[in-house]
C-alpha positions in Angstrom: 0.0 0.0 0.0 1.7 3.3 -1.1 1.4 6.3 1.5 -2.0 8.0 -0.5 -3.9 5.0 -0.7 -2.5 4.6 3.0 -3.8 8.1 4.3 -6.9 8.3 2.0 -8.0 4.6 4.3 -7.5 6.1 7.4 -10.3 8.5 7.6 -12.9 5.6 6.6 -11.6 3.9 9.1 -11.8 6.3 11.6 -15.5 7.0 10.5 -16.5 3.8 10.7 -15.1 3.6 14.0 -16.9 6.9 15.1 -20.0 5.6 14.1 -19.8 2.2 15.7 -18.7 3.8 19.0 -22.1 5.9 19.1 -23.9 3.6 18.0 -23.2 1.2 21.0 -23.1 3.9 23.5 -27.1 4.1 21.7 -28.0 0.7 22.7 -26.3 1.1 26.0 -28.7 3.8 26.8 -31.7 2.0 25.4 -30.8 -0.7 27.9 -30.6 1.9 30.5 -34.1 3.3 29.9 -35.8 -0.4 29.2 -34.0 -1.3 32.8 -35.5 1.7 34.3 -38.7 1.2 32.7 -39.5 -2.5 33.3 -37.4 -2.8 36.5 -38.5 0.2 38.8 -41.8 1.9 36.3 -43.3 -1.2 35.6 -44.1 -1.4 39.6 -46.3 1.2 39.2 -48.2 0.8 35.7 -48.8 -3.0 36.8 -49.7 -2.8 40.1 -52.4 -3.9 41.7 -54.4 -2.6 44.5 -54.8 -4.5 47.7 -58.0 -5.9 47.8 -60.6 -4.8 50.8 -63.9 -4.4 51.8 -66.2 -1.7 50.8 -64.7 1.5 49.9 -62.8 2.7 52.8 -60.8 1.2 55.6 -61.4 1.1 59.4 -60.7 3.6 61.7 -57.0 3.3 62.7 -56.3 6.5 65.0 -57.3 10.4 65.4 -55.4 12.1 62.7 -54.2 15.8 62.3 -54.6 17.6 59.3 -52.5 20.2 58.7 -52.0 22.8 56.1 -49.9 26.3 55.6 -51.1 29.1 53.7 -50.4 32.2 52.9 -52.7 35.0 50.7 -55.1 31.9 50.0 -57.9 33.5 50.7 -59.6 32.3 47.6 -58.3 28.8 47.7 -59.2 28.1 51.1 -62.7 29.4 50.6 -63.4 26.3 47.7 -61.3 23.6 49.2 -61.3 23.5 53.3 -64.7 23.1 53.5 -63.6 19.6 51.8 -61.2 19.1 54.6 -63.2 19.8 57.2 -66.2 17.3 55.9 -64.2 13.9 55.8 -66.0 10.5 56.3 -63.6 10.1 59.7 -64.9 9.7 63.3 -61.9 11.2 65.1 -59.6 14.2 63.7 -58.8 17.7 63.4 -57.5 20.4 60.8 -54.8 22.7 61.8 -54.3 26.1 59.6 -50.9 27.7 60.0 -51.8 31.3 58.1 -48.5 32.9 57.6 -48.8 35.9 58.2 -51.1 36.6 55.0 -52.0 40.1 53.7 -55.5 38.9 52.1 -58.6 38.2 53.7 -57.2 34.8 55.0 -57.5 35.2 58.4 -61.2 36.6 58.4 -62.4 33.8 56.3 -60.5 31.1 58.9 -62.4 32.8 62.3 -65.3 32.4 60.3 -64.8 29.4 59.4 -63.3 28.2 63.0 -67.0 29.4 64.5 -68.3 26.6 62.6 -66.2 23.8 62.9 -65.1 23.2 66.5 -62.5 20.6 65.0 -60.5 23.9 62.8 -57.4 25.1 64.4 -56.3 28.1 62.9 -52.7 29.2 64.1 -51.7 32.9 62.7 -48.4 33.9 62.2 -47.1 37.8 62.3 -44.2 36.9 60.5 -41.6 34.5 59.4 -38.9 35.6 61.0 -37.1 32.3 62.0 -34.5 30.3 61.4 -35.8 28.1 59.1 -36.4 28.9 55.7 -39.6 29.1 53.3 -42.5 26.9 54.3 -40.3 24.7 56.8 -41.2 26.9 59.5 -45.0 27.2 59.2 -45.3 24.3 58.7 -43.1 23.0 61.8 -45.0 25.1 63.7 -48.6 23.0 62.3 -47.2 20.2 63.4 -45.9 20.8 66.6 -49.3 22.0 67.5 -51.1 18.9 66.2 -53.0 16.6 69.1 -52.6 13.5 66.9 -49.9 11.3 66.5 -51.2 10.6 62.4 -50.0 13.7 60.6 -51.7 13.9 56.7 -50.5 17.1 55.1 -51.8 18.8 51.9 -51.8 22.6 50.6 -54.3 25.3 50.4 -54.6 24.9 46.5 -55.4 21.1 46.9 -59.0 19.4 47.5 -58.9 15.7 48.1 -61.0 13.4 45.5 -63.8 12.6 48.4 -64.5 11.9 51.7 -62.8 9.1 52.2 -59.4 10.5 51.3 -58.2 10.7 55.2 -59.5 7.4 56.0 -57.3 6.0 53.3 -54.3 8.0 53.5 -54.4 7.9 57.3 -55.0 3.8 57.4 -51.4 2.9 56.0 -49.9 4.4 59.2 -50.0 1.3 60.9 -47.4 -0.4 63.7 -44.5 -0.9 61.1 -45.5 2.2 58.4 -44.6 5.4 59.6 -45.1 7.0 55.8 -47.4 7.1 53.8 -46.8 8.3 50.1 -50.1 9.9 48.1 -50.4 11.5 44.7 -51.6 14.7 44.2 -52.6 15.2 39.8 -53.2 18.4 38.8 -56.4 19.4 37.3 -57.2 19.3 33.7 -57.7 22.6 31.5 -57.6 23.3 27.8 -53.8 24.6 26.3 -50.4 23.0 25.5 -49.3 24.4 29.6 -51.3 22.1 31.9 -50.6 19.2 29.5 -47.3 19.8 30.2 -47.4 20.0 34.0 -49.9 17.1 34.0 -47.3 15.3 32.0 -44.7 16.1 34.5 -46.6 15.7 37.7 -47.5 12.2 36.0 -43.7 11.4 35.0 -42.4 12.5 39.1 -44.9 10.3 40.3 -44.0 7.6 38.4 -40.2 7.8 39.7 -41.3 8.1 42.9 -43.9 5.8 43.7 -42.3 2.6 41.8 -38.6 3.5 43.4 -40.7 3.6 47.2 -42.8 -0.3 45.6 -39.0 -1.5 44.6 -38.1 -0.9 48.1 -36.4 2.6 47.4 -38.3 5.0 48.3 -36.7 8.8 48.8 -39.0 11.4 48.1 -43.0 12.2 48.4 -45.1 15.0 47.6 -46.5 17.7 50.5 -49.8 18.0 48.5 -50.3 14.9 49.8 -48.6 12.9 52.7 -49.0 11.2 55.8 -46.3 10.5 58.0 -46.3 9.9 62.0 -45.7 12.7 64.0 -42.7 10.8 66.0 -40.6 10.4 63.2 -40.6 14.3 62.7 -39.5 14.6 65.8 -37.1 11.8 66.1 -35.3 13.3 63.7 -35.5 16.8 64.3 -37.9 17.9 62.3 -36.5 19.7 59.1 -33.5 20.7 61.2 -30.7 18.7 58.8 -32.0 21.1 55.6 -33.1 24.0 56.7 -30.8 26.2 55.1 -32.8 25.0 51.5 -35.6 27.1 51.1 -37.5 24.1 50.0 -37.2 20.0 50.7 -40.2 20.1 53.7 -41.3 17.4 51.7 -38.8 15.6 49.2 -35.7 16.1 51.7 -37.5 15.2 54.9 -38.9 11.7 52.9 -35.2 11.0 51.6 -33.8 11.5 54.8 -36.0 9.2 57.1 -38.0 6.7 54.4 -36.7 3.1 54.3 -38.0 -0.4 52.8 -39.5 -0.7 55.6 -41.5 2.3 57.2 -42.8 3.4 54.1 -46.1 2.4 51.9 -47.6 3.9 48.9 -51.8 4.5 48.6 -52.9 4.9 45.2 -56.7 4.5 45.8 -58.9 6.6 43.0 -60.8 8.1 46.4 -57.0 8.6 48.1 -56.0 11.6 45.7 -55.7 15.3 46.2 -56.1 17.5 43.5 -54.1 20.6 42.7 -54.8 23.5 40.7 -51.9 24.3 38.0 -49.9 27.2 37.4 -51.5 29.6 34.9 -48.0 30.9 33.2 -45.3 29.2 32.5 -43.0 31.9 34.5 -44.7 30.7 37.6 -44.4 26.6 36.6 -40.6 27.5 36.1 -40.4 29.1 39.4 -41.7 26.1 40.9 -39.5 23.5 39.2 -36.9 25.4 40.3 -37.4 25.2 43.8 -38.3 21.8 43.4 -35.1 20.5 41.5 -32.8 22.9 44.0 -33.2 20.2 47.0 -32.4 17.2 44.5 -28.0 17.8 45.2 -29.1 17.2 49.1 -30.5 13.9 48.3 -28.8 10.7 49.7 -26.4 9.8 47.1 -27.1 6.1 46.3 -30.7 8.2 45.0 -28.9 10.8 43.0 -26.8 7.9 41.3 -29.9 6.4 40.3 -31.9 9.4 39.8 -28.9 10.7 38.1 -28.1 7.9 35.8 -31.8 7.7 34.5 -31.9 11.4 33.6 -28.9 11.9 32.3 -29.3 8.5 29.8 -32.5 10.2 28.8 -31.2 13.6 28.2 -28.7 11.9 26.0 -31.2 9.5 23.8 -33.1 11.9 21.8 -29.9 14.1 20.8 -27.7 11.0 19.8 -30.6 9.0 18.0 -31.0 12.3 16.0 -27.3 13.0 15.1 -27.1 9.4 14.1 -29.3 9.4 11.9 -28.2 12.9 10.0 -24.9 12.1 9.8 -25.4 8.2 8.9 -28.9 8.3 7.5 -30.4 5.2 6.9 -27.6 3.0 6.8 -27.4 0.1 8.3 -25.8 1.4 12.1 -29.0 4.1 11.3 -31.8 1.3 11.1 -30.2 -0.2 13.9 -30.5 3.0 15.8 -33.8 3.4 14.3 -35.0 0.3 15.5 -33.8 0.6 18.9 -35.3 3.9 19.2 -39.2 2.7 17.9 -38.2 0.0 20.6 -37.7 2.3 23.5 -40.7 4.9 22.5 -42.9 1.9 22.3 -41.6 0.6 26.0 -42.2 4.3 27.4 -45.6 4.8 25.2 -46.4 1.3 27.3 -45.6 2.0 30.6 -46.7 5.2 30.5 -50.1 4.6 29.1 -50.7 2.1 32.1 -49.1 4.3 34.8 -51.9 7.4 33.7 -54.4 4.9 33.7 -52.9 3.1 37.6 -53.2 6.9 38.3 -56.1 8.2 37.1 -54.9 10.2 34.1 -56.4 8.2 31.1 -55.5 10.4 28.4 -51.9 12.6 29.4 -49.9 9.3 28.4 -50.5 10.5 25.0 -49.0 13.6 25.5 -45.6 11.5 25.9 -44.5 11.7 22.3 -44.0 15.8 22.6 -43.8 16.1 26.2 -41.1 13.8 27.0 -38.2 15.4 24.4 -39.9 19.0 26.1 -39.4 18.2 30.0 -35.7 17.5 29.2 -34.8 20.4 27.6 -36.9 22.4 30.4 -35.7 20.3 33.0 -32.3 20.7 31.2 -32.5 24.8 31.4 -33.8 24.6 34.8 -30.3 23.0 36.0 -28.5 25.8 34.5 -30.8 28.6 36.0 -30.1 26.8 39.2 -26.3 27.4 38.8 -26.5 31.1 37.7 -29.4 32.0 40.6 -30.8 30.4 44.0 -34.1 30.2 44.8 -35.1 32.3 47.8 -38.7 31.8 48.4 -41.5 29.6 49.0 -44.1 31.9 47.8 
């Protein structure tokens, strides 16, 4: 072989090699996402609910309710009337206003005449040393008669009467958590698809991680968890320099295999109402994500390794396939991404339905390749700016 012939091989070669290399690191993230999917998701779009008598469980306990608010006025007004008429013998609600500049605090002394089982608690101000809602809500529960602690927000209304019953009956001798799921409502327009979509997609991670025996983070919309553990550990003392995590971080830092169960009842959810703008949904993924770099770290390997394999499949499936086209390592790419859509199209069909979102699995095809560019420019925003408030 002369030296042209020589040089004018070597290129090809390298190519070929180029494009063999991304083509298995392809097929090593397909395997990734179809372990994720039918290892840890499938838990949740398969599972089946534990069969019982009637509708709602026995009475296990008083319970405490308890809820922080501040300028709700409007919220409250529609959805603690809800709270304060649940199918269960023995409880109270416990309102931490703080320190609202609305009508709030009219509306709960009103309200407070009429039930004898309200506690509203009214705060002047926040100054304290913890941060955001942590305090408030410390505050709630601190005050709380009732060992059972089942915490929602102001924006949320539970799916009926029997909600607390349910929620409340998983706090048995061995279950000191209780993880819920809070959808949010449905409303015409490409936003609340998108936040359906995502609250649908968290929920998934989170409830079949906690059914695989990993549980590390729950939702305050809608949680129960014994009033014990919160102080056995201090309450929200290990974070409370993060302006949020009263939920997510307190969950990662004391769930186990063990002390934690999962209700998934149609009657057991709370509903939320959305964000309006997408400014404000941004806001609130961003204090959401900010407490995920506190998280224990065999969760942010896992967490981490599923996110960042998806954030890399749509990207390398598309470059493939411009600079290859169809070729041969292109159908192969092709085929292995129609394989791994069809896995998520799957799970996530059965998942909404297990949920009680029929239709937003549909959404997938768009909204998946969306949340990770969002959730992708979210990270960076988090690097640039901290989040500084809970409101």
């Amino acid at each position: 072989m002369d030296l042209n012939t020589f040089l004018e091989a070597v290129p090809l070669a390298w190519d070929e090699w180029l494009a063999f290399a991304l083509l298995a690191l392809f097929l090593i993230l397909v395997i990734i996402q179809l372990a994720y999917h039918w290892y840890f998701f499938a838990r949740i779009a398969f599972y089946r609910h534990p069969q019982r008598e009637g509708d709602h469980r026995a009475f296990t306990g008083p319970v405490s309710v308890v809820v922080c608010a501040r300028d709700e006025y409007h919220k409250l007004k529609k959805n603690l009337p809800v709270l304060l008429q649940q199918d269960y013998p023995q409880y109270e609600v416990i309102v931490v206003d703080d320190a609202s500049g609305d009508d709030t605090d009219q509306l709960l002394r009103d309200l407070e005449k009429q039930y004898e089982h309200l506690k509203v608690i009214s705060l002047k101000s926040s100054v304290s040393f913890l941060r955001g809602k942590k305090f408030p809500l410390s505050v709630g529960i601190r005050s709380a008669r009732h060992e059972r602690l089942l915490l929602t927000d102001a924006d949320c209304r539970p799916s009926s009467s029997g909600w607390l019953r349910l929620m409340s009956s998983g706090l048995t001798k061995d279950k000191e958590i209780v993880l819920g799921f809070s959808p949010y409502e449905k409303r015409p327009g490409l936003l609340n698809a998108l936040i359906r979509f995502d609250t649908l997609q968290v929920a998934m991670q989170y409830l079949s991680f906690a059914l695989a025996g990993r549980p590390y983070m729950g939702v305050g919309r809608n949680l129960a968890y014994k009033k014990e553990l919160f102080y056995r550990v201090k309450g929200f003392v290990s974070h409370y320099d993060v302006i949020s995590g009263d939920d997510d971080l307190f969950i990662n830092q004391v769930a186990t295999r063990e002390n934690t169960a999962v209700e998934l009842s149609p009657a057991a959810l709370c509903v939320s109402a959305p964000k309006t703008s997408f400014a404000a949904w941004f806001r609130q993924k961003r204090r959401h994500l900010s407490t995920g770099k506190r998280y224990k770290k065999r969760h942010k390997r896992l967490l981490g390794l599923y996110q960042l394999s998806l954030l890399l499949f749509y990207p390398l499936w598309l470059g493939i396939i411009l600079w290859l086209g169809f070729s041969m390592a292109g159908l192969i790419a092709t085929a292995a991404f129609i394989l791994r859509l069809a896995s998520a199209q799957l799970i996530y069909s059965k998942t909404a339905a297990k949920l009680h979102e029929n239709k937003n699995y549909v959404f997938s095809l768009i909204g998946e390749p969306m949340l990770v560019l969002i959730y992708l420019v979210t990270g960076v925003s988090l690097l640039m700016h901290e989040t500084t408030a809970w409101k």
